[in-house]
C-alpha positions in Angstrom: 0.0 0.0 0.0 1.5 3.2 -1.3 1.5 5.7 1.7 0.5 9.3 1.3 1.7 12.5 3.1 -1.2 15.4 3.7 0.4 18.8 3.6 -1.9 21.6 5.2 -0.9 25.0 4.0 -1.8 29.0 4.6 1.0 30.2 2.1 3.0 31.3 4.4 6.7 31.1 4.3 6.3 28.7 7.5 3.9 26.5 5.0 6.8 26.7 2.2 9.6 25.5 4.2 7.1 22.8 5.3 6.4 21.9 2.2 9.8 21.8 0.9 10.5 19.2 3.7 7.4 16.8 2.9 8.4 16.9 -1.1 12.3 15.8 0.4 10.1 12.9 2.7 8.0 11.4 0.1 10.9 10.8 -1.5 12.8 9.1 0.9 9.4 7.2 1.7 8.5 6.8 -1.8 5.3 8.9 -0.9 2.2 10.5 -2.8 1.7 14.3 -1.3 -1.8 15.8 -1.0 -1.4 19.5 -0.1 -4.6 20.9 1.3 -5.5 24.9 1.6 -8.8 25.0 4.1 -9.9 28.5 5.8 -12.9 29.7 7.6 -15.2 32.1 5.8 -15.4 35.5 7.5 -18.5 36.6 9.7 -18.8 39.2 11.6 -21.9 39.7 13.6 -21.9 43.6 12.4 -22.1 42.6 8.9 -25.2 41.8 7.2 -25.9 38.4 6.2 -26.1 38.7 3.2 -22.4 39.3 2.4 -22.0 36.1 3.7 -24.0 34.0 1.6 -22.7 32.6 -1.7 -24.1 34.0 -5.0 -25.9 31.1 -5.7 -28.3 31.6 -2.4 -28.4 35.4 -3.4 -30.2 34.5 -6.3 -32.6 32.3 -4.1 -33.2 35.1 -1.5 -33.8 37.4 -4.1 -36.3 35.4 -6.0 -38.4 34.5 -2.3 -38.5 38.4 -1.4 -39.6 39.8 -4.7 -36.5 41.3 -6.1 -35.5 42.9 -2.2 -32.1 41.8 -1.0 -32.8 43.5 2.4 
């Protein structure tokens, strides 16, 4: 069974040297890599909801209010 290395990253010049490291692993293990990039979205309870939502349920909440977005 071939083993595989997960490789979270922000970008950050922490992440790159990290990175760097795992590619110099897998190697030596004869490895696959899987780099992953997950973040939270934003909220902030002074912000409306709406600039939270995706454009897709825009469109819905548009549609169920008439054309109002507020």
């Amino acid at each position: 069974m071939r083993r595989t290395l997960l490789v979270p990253t922000d970008f950050s010049n922490n992440a790159f040297v990290a990175t760097t490291y795992t590619l110099g692993l897998a190697k030596l293990l004869n490895a696959d890599i899987h780099i992953i990039h997950a973040y939270r979205p934003l909220y902030s309870v002074f912000q409306r909801q709406l600039a939270n939502e995706t454009e897709a349920q825009q469109a819905g909440s548009k549609r169920k209010s008439g054309g109002r977005i507020f």
